[in-house]
C-alpha positions in Angstrom: 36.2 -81.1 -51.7 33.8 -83.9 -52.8 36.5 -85.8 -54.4 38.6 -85.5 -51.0 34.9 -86.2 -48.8 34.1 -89.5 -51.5 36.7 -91.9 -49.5 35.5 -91.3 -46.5 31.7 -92.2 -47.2 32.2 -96.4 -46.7 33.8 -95.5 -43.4 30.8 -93.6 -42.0 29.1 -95.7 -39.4 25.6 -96.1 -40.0 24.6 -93.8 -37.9 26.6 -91.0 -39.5 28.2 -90.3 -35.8 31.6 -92.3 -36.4 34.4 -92.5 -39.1 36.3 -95.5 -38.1 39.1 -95.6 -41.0 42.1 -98.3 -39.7 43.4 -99.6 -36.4 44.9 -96.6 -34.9 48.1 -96.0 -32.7 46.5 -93.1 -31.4 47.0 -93.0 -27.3 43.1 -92.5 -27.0 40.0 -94.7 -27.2 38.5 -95.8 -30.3 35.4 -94.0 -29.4 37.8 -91.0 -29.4 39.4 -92.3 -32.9 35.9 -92.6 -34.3 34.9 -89.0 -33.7 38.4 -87.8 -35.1 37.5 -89.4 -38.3 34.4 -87.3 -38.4 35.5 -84.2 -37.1 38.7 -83.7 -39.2 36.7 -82.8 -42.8 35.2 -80.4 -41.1 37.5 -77.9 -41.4 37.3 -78.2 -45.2 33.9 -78.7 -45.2 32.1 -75.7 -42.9 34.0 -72.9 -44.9 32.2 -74.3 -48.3 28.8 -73.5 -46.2 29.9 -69.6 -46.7 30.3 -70.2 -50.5 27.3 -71.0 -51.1 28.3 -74.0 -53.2 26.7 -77.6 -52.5 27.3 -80.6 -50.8 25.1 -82.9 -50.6 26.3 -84.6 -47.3 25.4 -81.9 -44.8 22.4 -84.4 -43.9 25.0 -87.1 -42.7 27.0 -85.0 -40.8 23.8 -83.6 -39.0 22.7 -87.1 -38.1 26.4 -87.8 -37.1 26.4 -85.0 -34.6 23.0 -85.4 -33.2 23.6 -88.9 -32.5 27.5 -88.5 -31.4 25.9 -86.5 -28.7 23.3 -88.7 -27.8 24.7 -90.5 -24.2 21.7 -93.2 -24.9 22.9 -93.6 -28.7 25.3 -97.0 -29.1 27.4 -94.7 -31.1 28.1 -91.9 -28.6 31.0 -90.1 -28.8 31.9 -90.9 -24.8 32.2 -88.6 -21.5 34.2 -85.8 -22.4 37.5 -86.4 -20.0 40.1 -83.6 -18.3 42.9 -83.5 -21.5 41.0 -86.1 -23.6 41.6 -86.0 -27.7 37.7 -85.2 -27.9 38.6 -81.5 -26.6 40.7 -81.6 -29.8 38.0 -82.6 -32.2 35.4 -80.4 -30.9 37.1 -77.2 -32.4 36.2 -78.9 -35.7 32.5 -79.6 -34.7 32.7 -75.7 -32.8 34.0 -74.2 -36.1 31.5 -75.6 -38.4 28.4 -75.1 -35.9 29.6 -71.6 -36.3 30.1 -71.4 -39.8 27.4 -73.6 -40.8 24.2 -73.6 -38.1 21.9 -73.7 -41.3 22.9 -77.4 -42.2 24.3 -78.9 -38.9 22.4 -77.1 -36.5 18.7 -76.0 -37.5 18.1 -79.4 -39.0 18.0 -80.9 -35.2 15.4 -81.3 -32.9 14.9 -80.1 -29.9 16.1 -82.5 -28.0 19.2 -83.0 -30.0 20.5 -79.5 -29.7 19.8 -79.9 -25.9 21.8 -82.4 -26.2 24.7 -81.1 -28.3 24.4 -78.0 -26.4 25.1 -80.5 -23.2 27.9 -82.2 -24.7 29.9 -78.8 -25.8 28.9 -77.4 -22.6 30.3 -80.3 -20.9 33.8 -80.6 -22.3 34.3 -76.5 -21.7 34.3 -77.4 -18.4 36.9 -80.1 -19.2 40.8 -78.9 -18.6 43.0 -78.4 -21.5 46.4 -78.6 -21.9 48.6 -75.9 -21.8 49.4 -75.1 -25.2 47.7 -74.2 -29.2 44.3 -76.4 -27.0 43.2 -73.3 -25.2 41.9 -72.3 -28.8 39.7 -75.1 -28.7 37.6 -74.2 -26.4 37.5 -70.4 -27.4 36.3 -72.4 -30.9 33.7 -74.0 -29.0 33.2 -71.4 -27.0 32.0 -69.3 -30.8 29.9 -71.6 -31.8 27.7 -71.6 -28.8 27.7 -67.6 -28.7 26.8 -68.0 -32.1 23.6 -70.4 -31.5 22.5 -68.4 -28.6 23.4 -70.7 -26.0 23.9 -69.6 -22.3 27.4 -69.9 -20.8 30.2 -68.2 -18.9 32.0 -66.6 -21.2 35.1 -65.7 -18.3 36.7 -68.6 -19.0 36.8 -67.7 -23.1 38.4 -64.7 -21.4 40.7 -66.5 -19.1 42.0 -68.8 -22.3 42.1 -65.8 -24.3 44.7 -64.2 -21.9 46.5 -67.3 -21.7 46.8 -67.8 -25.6 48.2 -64.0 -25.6 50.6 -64.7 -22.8 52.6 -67.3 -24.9 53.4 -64.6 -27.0 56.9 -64.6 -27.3 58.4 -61.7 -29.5 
């Protein structure tokens, strides 16, 4: 996993909240690019939290999240938008606040899990396409039952039902 994380270290803004890699063909913003570069390790990288091996990057990739949240921060992730690729990125971020709330989440102030809270909060309200995305937000929608955070969970239950009515055979 560090040997896979390694490349991606000159690419991290230096803030922590962006990975900007190349150009990108990608049908969204680059504010939307930026945040895919960070959000995609993730999914290697919040498991290892459970393994109780090290890493010593969790710092950046608190700072990136507390500042990718920040509205007032130049490197903001951007307003959430109906269908936007962000929805897609934030199961990353919601899988590894679950998995790994010692070192992304209880490092943060006040102030920045108010406003990380905001942010995931925000884009559940967001729609989602009608496909494998309704998982995202159930993702999401983990994480902030995990941390304790207040929100309706009928729509988790509404996506639910839809993920199970694509069930084919």
């Amino acid at each position: 996993l560090d040997d896979s994380f390694a490349p991606l270290l000159p690419y991290f803004s230096q803030s922590g909240a962006r990975v900007t890699l190349s150009g990108t063909a990608a049908h969204f913003d680059r504010a939307a690019a930026d945040l895919e570069g960070f959000a995609r390790p993730l999914w290697g990288i919040a498991p290892l939290a459970l393994s109780g091996d090290s890493f010593e990057h969790w710092p950046l990739l608190a700072k990136g999240i507390a500042n990718g949240t920040d509205p007032a921060h130049p490197d903001y992730w951007g307003d959430v938008r109906q269908k936007d690729q962000r929805l897609v990125e934030l199961a990353a971020l919601g899988f590894a606040l679950r998995l790994a709330p010692q070192h992304l989440w209880e490092p943060l102030s006040d102030a920045q899990k108010d406003n990380v809270r905001r942010y995931l909060l925000t884009a559940r309200e967001r729609n989602y396409a009608d496909n494998n995305w309704k998982f995202f937000r159930v993702m999401v929608d983990m994480a902030l039952d995990h941390l304790g955070v207040d929100f309706d969970r009928s729509l988790t239950k509404t996506f639910q039902a839809e993920l199970d009515g694509f069930y084919i055979a």
